[in-house]
C-alpha positions as a Markdown table, in Angstrom:
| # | Residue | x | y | z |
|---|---|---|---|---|
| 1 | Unk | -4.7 | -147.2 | -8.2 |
| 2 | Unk | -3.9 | -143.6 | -6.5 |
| 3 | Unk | -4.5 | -142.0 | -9.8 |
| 4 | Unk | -7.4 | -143.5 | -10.8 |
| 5 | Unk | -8.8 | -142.7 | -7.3 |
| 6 | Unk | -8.6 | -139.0 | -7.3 |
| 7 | Unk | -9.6 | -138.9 | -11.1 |
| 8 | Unk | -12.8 | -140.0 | -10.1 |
| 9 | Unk | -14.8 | -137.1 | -9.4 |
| 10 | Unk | -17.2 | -137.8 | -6.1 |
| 11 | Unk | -13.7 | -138.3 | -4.5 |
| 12 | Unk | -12.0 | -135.5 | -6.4 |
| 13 | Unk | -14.6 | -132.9 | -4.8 |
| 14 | Unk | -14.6 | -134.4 | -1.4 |
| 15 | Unk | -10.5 | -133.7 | -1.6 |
| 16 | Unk | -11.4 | -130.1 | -2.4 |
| 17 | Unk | -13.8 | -129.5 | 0.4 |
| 18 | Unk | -11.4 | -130.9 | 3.2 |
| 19 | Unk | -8.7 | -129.1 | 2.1 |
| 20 | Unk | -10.5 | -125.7 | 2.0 |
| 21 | Unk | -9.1 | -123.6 | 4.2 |
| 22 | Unk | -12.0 | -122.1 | 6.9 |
| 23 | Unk | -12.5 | -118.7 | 7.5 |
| 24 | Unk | -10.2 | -117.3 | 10.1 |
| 25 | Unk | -12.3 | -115.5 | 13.6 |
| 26 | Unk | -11.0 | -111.7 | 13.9 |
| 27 | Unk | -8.3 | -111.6 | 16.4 |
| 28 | Unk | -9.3 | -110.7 | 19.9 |
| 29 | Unk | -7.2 | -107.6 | 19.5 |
| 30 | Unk | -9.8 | -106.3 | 16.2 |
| 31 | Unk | -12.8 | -107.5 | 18.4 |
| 32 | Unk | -12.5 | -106.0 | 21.3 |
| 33 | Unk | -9.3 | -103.4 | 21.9 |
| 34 | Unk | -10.3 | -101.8 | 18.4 |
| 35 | Unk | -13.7 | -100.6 | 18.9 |
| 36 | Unk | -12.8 | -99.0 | 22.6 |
| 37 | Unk | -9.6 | -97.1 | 21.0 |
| 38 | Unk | -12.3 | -95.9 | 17.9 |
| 39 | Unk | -14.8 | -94.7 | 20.7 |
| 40 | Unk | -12.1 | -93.1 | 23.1 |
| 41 | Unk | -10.8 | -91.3 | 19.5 |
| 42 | Unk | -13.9 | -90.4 | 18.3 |
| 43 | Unk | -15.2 | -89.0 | 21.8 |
| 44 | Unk | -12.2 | -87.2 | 21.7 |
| 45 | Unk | -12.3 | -84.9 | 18.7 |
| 46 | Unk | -16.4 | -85.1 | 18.6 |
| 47 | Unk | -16.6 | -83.2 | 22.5 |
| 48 | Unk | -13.7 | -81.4 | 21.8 |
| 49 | Unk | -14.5 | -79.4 | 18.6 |
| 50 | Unk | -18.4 | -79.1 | 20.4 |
| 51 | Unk | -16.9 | -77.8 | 23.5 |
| 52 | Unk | -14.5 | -75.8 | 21.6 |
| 53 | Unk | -17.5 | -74.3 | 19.6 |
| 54 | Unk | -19.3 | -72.9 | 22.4 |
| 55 | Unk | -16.2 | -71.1 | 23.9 |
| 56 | Unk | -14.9 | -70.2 | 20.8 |
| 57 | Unk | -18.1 | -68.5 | 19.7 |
| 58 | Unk | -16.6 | -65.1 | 20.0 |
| 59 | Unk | -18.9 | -63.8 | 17.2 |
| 60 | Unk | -22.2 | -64.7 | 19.3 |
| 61 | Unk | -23.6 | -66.5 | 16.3 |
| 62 | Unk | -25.8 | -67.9 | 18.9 |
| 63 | Unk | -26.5 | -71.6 | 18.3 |
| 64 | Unk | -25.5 | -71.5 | 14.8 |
| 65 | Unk | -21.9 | -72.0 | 15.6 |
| 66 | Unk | -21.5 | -74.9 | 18.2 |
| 67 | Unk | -24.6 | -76.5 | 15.9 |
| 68 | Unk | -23.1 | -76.8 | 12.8 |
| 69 | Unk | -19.7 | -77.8 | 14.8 |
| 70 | Unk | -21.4 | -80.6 | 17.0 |
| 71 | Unk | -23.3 | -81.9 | 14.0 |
| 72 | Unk | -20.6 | -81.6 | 10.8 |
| 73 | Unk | -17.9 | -83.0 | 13.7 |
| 74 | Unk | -20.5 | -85.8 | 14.2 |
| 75 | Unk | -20.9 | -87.1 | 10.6 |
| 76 | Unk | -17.6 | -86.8 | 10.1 |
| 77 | Unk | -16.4 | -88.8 | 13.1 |
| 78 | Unk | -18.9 | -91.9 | 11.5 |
| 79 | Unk | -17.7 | -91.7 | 8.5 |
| 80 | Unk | -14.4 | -91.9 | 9.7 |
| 81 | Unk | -14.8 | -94.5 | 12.7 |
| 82 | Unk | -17.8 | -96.2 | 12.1 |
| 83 | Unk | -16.5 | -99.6 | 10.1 |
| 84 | Unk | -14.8 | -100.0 | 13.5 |
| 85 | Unk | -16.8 | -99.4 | 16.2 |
| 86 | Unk | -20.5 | -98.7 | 14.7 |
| 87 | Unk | -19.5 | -94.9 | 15.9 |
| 88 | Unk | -21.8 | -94.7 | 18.6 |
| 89 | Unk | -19.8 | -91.5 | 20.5 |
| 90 | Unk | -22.4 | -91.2 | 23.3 |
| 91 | Unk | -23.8 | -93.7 | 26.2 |
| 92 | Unk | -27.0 | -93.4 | 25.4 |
| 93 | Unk | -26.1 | -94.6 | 21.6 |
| 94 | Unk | -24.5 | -97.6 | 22.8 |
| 95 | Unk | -27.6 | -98.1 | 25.6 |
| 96 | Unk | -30.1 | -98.0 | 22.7 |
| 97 | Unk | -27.7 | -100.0 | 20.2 |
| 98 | Unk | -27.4 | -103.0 | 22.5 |
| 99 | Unk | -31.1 | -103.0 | 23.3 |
| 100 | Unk | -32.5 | -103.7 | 19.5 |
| 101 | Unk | -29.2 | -106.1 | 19.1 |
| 102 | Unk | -27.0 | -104.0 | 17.8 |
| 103 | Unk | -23.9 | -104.0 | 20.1 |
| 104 | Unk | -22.9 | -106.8 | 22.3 |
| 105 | Unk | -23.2 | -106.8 | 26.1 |
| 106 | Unk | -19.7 | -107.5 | 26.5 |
| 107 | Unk | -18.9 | -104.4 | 25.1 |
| 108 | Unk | -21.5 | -102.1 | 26.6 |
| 109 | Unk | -19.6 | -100.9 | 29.5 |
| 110 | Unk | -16.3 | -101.0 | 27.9 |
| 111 | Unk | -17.8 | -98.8 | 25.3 |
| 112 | Unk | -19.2 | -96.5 | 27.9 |
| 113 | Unk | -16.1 | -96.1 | 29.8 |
| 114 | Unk | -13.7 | -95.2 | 26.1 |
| 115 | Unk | -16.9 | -92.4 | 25.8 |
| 116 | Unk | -16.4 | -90.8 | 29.2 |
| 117 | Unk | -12.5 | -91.0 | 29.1 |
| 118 | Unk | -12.8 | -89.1 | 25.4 |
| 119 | Unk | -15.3 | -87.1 | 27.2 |
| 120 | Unk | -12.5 | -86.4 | 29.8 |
| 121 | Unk | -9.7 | -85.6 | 27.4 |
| 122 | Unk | -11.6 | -83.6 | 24.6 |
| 123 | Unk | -12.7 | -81.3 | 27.6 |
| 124 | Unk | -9.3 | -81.2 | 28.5 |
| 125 | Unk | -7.8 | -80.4 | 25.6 |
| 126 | Unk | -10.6 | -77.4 | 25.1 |
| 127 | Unk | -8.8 | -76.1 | 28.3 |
| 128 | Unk | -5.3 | -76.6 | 26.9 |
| 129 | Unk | -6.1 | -74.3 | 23.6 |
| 130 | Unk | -9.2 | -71.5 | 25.1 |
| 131 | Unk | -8.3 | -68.7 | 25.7 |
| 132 | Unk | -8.6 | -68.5 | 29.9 |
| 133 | Unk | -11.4 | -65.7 | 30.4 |
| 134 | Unk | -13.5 | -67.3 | 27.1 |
| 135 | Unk | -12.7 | -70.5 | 28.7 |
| 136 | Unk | -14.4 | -69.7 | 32.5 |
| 137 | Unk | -17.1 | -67.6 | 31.0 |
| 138 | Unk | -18.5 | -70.4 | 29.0 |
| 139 | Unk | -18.0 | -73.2 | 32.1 |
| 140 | Unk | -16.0 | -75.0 | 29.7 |
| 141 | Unk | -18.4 | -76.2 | 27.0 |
| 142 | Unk | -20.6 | -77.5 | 29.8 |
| 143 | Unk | -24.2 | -77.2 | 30.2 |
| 144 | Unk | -25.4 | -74.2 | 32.1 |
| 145 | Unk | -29.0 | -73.8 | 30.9 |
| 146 | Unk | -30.9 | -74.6 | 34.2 |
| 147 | Unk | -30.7 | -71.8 | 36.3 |
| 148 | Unk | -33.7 | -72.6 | 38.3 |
| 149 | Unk | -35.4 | -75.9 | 39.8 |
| 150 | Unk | -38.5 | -74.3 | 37.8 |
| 151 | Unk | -36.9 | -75.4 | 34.5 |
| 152 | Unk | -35.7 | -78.8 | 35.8 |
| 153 | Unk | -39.3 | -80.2 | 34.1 |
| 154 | Unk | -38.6 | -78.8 | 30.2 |
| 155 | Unk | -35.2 | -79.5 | 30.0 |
| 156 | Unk | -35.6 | -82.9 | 30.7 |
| 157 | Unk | -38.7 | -83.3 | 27.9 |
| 158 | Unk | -36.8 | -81.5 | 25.8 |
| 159 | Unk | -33.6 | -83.6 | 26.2 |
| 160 | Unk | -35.8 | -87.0 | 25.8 |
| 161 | Unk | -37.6 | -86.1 | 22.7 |
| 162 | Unk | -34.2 | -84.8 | 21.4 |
| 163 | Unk | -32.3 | -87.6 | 22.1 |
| 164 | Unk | -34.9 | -89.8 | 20.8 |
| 165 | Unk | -34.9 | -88.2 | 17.4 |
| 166 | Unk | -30.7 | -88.4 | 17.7 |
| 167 | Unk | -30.9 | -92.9 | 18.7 |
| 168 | Unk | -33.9 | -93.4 | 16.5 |
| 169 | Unk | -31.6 | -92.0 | 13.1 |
| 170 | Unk | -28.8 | -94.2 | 14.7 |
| 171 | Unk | -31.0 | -97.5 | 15.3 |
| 172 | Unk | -32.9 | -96.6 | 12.0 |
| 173 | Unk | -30.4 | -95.4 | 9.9 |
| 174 | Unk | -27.0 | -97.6 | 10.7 |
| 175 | Unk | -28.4 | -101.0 | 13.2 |
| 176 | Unk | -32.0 | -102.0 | 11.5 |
| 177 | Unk | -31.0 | -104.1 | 8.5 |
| 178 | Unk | -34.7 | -103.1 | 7.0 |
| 179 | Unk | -33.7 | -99.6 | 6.7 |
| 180 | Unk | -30.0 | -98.9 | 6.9 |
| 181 | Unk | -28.6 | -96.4 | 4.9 |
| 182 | Unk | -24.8 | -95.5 | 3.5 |
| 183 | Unk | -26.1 | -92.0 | 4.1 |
| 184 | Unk | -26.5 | -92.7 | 7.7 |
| 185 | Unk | -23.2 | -90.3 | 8.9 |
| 186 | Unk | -24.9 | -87.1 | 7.4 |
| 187 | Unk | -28.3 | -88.0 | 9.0 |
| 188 | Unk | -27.3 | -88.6 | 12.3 |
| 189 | Unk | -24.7 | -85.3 | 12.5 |
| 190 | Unk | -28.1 | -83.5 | 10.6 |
| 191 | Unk | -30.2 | -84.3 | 13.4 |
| 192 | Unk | -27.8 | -83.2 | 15.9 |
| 193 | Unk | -27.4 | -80.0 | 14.0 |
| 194 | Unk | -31.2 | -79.8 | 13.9 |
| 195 | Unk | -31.5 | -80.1 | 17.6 |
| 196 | Unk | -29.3 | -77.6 | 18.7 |
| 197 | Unk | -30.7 | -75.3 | 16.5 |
| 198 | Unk | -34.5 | -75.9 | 17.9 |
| 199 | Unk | -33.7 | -77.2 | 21.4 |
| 200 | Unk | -30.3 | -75.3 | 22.0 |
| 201 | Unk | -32.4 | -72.4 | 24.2 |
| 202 | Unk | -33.8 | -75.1 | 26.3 |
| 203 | Unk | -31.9 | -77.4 | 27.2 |
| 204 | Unk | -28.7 | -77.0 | 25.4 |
| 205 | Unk | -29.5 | -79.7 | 23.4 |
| 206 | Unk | -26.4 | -82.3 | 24.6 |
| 207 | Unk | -28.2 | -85.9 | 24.0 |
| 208 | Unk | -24.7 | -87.4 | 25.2 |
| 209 | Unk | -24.2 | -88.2 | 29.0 |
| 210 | Unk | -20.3 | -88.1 | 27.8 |
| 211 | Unk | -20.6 | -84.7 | 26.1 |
| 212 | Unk | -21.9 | -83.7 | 29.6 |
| 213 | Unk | -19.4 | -85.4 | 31.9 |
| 214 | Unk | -16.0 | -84.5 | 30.1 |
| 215 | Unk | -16.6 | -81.1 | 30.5 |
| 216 | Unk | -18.5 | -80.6 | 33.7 |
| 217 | Unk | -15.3 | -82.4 | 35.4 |
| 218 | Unk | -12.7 | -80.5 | 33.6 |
| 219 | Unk | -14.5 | -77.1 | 34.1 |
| 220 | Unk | -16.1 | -78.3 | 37.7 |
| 221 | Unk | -19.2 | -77.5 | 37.1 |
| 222 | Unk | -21.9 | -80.0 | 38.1 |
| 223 | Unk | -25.3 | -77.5 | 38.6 |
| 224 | Unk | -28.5 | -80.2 | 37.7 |
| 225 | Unk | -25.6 | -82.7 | 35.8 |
| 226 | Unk | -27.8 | -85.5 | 36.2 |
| 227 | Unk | -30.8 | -84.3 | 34.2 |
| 228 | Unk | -28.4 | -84.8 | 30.5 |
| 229 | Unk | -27.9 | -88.1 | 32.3 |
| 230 | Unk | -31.3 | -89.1 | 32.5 |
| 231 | Unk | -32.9 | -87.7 | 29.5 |
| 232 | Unk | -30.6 | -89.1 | 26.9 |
| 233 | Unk | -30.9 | -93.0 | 28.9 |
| 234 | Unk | -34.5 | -92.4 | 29.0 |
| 235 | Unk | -34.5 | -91.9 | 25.1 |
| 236 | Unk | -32.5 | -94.9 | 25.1 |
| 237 | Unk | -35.0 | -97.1 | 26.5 |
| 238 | Unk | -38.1 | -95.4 | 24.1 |
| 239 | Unk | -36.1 | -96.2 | 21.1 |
| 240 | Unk | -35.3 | -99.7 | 21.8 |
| 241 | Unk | -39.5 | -100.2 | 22.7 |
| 242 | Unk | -40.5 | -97.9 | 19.6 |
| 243 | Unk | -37.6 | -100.2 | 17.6 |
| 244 | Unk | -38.5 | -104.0 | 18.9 |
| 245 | Unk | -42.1 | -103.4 | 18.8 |
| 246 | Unk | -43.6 | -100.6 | 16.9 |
| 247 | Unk | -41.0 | -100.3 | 13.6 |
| 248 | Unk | -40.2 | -102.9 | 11.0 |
């Protein structure tokens, strides 16, 4: 009687289906711990070869040097990283990324806090290997380019439309399922290359509250810190409305 019960097929295929084994939920460890250590990582090396490239640049390429080092260390740092944690590197990524559903809340400040603490140590580390006079002349990698309440006004348009261009190819090219590209790495470090090399003169182009912070601690330096604050989290907010309302 057992064998003629599971020769019979309606019964044969409802054996198979309860004994299929169900797909197993990522440990907590690959959820949550994962994607902090790939941001704290990334933030790392990404602010320390861009700090390094503005106090290294002995040969006074002027922005051609810490542009093609911000933006090739970029790319590279999403190729690497990104499968783990979406390689969002900046605040104002992860801002914009959780506001068109790309990132989950949990992980927002979490995220935030492994980008300031790479911030911290890539900074750090820039310290460790400059050589000292290079090293003071340049503030540390930090931003020096207001000088004057005067230019409080430009810098900050400048680093909003910046930073939108930099979240929109994130959002666009990585996070919309519409439009999301493999080639998404090389845009986003492009467009960072591109904005330094237009917007370098007025701003200094940083689009990354943790690119700002690391060094502006390490070197001490704080003059008008909270304009690459607010541009960059203003962008944030344009890309999400120009994302959930305006693109596909």
């Amino acid at each position: 009687m057992a064998a003629a019960k599971f020769d019979h097929p309606a019964l044969k295929e409802t054996m198979d289906i309860d004994i299929e084994p169900k797909p197993l939920r990522p440990h907590w460890y690959e959820r949550y711990v994962q994607p902090c250590v790939a941001e704290l990582l990334g933030s790392t090396l990404f602010i320390f070869i861009g700090c390094l490239s503005v106090v290294e640049d002995a040969t006074n390429t002027g922005r051609l040097q810490p542009a093609l080092a911000h933006g090739l260390a970029l790319g590279l740092t999403i190729a690497i990283l990104g499968n783990i944690s979406g390689g969002h590197f900046n605040p104002a990524v992860s801002l914009g990324a959780w506001l068109v559903g790309g990132l989950n809340i949990t992980m927002l400040i979490p995220y935030w806090v492994s980008q300031l603490c790479g911030g911290l140590i890539g900074a750090g580390l820039t310290k460790v290997v400059a050589e000292s006079n290079q090293y003071v002349y340049a503030h540390g990698g930090a931003f020096s380019s207001i000088v004057a309440d005067e230019q409080i006004s430009s810098v900050l348009v400048g680093e909003i439309i910046m930073t939108t261009f930099l979240v929109l190819a994130v959002c666009m090219g990585a996070i919309n399922g519409k439009t999301k590209t493999p080639l998404a790495p090389f845009c986003i470090g492009l467009v960072v290359t591109v904005d330094i090399l237009a917007g370098g003169g007025v701003s200094g182009a940083c689009m990354n509250p943790a690119r700002a912070f690391g060094p502006a601690v390490v070197a001490n330096y704080w003059d008008y810190h909270w304009v690459y604050w607010v541009g960059p989290m203003v962008a944030a907010l344009l890309v999400s409305t120009l994302v959930r309302y305006v693109m596909p």
